[in-house]
N, CA, C and O atoms as a MOPAC input file, in Angstrom:
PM7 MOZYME 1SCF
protein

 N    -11.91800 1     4.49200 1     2.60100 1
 C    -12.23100 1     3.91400 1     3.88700 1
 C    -11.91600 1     4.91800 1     4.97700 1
 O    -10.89300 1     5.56100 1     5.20900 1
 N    -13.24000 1     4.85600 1     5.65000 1
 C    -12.81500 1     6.34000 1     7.33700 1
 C    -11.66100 1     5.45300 1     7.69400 1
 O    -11.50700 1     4.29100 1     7.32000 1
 N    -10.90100 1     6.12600 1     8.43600 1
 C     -9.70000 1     6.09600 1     9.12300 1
 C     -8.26600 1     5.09000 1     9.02000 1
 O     -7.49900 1     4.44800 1     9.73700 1
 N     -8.53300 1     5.49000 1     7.46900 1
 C     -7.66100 1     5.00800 1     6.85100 1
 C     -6.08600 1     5.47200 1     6.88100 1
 O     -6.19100 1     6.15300 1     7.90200 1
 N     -4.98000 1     5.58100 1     6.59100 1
 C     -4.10200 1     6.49300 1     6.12500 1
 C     -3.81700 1     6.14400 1     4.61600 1
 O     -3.42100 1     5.10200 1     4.09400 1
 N     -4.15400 1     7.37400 1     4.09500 1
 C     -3.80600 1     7.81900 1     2.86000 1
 C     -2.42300 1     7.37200 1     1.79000 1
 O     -1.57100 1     8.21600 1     2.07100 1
 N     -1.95300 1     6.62200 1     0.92400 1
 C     -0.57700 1     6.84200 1     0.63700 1
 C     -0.52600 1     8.42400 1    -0.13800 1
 O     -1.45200 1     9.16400 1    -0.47000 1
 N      0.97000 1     8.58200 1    -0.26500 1
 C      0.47500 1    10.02100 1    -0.78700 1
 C      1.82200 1     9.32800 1    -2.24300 1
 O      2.74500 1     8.53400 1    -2.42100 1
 N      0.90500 1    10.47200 1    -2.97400 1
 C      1.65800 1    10.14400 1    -4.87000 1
 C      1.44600 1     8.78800 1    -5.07800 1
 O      2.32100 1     7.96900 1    -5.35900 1
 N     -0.02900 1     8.52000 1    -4.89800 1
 C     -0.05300 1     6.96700 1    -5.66600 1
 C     -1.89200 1     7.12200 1    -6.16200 1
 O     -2.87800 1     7.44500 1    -5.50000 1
 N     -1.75600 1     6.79700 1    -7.34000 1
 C     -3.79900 1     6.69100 1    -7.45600 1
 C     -4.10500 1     5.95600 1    -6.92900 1
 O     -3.46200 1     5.25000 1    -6.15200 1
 N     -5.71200 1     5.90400 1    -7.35100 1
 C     -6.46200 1     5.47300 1    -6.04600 1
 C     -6.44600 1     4.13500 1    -6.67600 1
 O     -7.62400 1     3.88300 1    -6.42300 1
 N     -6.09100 1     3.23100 1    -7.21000 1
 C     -6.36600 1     2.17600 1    -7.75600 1
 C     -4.94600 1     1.33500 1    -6.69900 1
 O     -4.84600 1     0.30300 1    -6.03600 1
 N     -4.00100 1     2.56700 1    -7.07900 1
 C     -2.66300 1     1.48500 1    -5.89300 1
 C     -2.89100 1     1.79300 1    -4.61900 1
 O     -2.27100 1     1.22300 1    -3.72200 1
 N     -3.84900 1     2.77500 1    -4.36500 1
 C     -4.14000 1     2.84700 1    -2.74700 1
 C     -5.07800 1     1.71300 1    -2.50700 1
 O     -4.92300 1     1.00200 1    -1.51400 1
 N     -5.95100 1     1.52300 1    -3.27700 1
 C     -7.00500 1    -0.02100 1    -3.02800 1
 C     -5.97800 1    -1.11900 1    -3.09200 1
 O     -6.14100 1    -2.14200 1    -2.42700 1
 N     -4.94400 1    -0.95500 1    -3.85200 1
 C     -3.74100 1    -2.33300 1    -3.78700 1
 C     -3.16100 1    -2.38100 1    -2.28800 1
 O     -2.93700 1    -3.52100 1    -1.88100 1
 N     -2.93000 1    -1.51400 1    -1.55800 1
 C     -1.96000 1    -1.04700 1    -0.23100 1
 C     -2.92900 1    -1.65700 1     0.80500 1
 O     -2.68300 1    -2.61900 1     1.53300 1
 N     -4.07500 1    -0.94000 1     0.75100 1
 C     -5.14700 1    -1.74300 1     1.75200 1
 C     -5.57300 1    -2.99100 1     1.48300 1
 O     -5.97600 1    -3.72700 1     2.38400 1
 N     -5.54200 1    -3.24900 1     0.60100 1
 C     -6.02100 1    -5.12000 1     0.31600 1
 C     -4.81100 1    -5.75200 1     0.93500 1
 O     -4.89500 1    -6.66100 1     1.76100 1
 N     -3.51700 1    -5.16500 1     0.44400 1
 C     -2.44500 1    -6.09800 1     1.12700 1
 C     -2.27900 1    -5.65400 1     2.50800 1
 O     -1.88300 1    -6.44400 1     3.36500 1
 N     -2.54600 1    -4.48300 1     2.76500 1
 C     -2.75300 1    -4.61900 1     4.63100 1
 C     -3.66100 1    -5.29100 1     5.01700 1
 O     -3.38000 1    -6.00400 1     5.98000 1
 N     -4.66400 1    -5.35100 1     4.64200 1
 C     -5.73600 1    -6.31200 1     5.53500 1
 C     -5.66900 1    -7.46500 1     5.18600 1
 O     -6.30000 1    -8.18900 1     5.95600 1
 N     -4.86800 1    -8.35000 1     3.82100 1
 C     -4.25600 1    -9.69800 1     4.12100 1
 C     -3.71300 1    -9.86300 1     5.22400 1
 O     -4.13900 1   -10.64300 1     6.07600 1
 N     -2.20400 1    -8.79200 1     5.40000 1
 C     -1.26800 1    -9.67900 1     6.15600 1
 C     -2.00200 1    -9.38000 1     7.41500 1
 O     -1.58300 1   -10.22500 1     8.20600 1
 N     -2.87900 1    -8.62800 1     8.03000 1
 C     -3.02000 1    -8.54800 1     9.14700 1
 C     -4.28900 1    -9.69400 1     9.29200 1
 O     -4.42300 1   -10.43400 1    10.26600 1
 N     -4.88300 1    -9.67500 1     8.49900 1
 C     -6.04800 1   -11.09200 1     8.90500 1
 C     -4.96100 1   -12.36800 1     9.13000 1
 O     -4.97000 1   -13.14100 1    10.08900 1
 N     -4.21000 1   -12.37800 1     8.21900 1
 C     -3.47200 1   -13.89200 1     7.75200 1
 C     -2.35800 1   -13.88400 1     9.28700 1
 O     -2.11000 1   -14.96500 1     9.82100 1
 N     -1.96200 1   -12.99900 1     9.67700 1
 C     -0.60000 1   -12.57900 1    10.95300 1
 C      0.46100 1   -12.53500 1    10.62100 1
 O      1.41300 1   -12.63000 1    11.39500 1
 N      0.57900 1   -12.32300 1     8.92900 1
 C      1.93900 1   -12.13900 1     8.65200 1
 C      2.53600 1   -10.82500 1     8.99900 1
 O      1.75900 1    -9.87100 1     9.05800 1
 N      4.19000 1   -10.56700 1     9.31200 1
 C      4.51400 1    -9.52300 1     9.16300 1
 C      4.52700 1    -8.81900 1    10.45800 1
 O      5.52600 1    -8.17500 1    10.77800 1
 N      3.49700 1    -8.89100 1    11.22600 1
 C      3.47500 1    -9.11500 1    12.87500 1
 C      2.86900 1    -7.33100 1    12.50400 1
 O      2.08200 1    -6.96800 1    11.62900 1
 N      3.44100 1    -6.68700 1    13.32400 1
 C      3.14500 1    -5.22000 1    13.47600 1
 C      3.45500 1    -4.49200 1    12.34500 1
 O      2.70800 1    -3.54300 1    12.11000 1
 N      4.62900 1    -4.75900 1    11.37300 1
 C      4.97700 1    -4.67700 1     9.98800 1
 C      4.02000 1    -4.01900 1     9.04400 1
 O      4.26800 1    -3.13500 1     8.22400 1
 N      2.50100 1    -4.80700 1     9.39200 1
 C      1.39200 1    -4.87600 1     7.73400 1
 C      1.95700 1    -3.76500 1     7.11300 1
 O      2.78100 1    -3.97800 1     6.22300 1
 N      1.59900 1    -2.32500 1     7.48800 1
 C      1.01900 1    -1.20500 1     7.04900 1
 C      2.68000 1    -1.03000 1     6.46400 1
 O      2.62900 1    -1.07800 1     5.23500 1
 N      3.86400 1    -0.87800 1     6.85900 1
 C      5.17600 1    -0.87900 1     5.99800 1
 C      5.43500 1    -1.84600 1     4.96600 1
 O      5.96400 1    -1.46600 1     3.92100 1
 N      5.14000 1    -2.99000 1     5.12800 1
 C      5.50200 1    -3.84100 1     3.75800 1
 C      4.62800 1    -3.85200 1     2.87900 1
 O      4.90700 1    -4.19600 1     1.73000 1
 N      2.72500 1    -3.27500 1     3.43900 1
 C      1.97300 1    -2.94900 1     1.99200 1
 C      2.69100 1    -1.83600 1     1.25900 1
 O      2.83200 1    -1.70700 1     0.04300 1
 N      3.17600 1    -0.94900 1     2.38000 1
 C      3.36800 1     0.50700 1     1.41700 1
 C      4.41600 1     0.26000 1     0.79300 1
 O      4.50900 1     0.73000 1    -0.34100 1
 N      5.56600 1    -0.58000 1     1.35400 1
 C      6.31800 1    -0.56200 1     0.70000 1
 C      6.57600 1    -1.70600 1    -0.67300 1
 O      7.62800 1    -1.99000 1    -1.24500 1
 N      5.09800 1    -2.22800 1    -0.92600 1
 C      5.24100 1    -3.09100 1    -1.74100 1
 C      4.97800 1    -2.00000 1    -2.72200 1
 O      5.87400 1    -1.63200 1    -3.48200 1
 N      3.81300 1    -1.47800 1    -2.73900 1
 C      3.05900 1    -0.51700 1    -3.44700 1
 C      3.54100 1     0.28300 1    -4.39100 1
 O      3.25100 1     0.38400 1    -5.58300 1
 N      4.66200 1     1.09500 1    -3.41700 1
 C      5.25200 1     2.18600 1    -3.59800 1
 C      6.46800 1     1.40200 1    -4.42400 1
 O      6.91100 1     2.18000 1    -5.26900 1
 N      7.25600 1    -0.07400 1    -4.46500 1
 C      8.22200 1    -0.18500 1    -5.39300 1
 C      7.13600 1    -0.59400 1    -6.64300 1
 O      7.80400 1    -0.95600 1    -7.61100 1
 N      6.33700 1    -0.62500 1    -6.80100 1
 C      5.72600 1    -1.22500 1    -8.28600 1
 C      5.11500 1    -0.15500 1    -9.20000 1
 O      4.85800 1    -0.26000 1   -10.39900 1
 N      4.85700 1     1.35000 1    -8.03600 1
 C      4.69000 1     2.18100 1    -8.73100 1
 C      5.81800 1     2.76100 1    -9.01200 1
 O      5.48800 1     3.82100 1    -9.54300 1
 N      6.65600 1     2.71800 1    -8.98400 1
 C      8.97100 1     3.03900 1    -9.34600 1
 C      8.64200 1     2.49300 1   -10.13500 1
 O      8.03800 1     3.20600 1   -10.93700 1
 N      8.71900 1     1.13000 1   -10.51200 1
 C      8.88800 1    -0.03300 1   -11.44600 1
 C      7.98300 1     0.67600 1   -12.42700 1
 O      8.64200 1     0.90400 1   -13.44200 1
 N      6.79000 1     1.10300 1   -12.53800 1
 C      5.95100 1     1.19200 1   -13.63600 1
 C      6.77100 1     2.56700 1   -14.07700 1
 O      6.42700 1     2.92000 1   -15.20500 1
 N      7.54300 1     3.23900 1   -13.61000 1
 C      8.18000 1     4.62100 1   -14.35400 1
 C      7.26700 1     6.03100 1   -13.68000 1
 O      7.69800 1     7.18100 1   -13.76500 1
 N      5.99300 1     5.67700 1   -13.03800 1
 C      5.31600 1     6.97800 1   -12.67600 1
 C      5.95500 1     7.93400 1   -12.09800 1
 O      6.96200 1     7.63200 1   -11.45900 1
 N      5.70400 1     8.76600 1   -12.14400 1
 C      6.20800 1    10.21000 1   -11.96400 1
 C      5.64300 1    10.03700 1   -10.39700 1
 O      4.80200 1     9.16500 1   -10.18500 1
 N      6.15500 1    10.94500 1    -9.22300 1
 C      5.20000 1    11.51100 1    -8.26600 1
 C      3.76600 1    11.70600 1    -8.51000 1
 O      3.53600 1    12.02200 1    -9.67700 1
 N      2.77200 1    11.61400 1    -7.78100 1
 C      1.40400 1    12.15000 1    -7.94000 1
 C      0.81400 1    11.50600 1    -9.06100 1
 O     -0.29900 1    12.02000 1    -9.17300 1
 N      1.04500 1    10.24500 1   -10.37200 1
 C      0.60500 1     9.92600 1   -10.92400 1
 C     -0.27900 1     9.12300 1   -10.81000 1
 O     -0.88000 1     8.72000 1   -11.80600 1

Protein backbone atom coordinates (compact mmCIF):
# COMPACT_ATOMS: atom_id res chain seq x y z
CA UNK A 1 0.00 0.00 0.00
CA UNK A 2 1.50 3.80 -1.20
CA UNK A 3 2.16 5.51 1.90
CA UNK A 4 2.24 3.08 4.05
CA UNK A 5 5.02 2.58 6.78
CA UNK A 6 6.83 -0.43 6.37
CA UNK A 7 7.44 -2.80 9.58
CA UNK A 8 10.96 -3.70 9.32
CA UNK A 9 12.11 -7.71 10.12
CA UNK A 10 8.68 -9.00 9.62
CA UNK A 11 7.32 -10.79 6.12
CA UNK A 12 5.01 -9.58 4.17
CA UNK A 13 2.27 -11.80 5.34
CA UNK A 14 2.72 -10.09 9.15
CA UNK A 15 2.96 -6.76 7.49
CA UNK A 16 -0.68 -7.49 5.84
CA UNK A 17 -1.50 -8.62 9.66
CA UNK A 18 -0.19 -4.92 11.08
CA UNK A 19 -2.29 -3.06 8.50
CA UNK A 20 -5.50 -5.01 8.81
CA UNK A 21 -5.21 -4.39 12.54
CA UNK A 22 -4.48 -0.69 11.94
CA UNK A 23 -7.26 -0.05 9.84
CA UNK A 24 -9.62 -2.00 12.35
CA UNK A 25 -8.81 -0.01 15.25
CA UNK A 26 -8.85 3.14 13.40
CA UNK A 27 -12.26 2.50 11.49
CA UNK A 28 -13.72 0.90 14.82
CA UNK A 29 -11.94 4.26 17.22
CA UNK A 30 -10.26 2.04 19.28
CA UNK A 31 -6.99 2.96 20.76
CA UNK A 32 -7.55 6.69 19.89
CA UNK A 33 -4.18 7.91 18.21
CA UNK A 34 -2.49 4.55 19.50
CA UNK A 35 -3.65 2.31 16.09
CA UNK A 36 -0.32 2.23 14.38
CA UNK A 37 1.66 1.22 18.06
CA UNK A 38 -0.61 -1.47 19.29
CA UNK A 39 -0.82 -3.05 15.57
CA UNK A 40 2.95 -3.07 15.59
CA UNK A 41 3.15 -3.96 18.67
CA UNK A 42 0.80 -6.77 18.43
CA UNK A 43 2.61 -8.03 15.36
CA UNK A 44 5.92 -7.76 16.41
CA UNK A 45 5.10 -9.93 19.92
CA UNK A 46 3.66 -12.94 17.79
CA UNK A 47 6.47 -12.82 15.56
CA UNK A 48 8.92 -13.31 19.20
CA UNK A 49 6.38 -15.88 20.10
CA UNK A 50 6.75 -17.83 16.78
CA UNK A 51 10.82 -18.00 17.57
CA UNK A 52 11.69 -15.95 14.17
CA UNK A 53 14.88 -14.73 13.87
CA UNK A 54 15.16 -10.86 12.70
CA UNK A 55 14.31 -10.42 8.96
CA UNK A 56 12.41 -13.72 8.83
Amino acid sequence: MPGRKRLRAVSSKEQGQYEHIMESAENSGRYGNRAKEVAARTVLKQHKEKGHAKGE
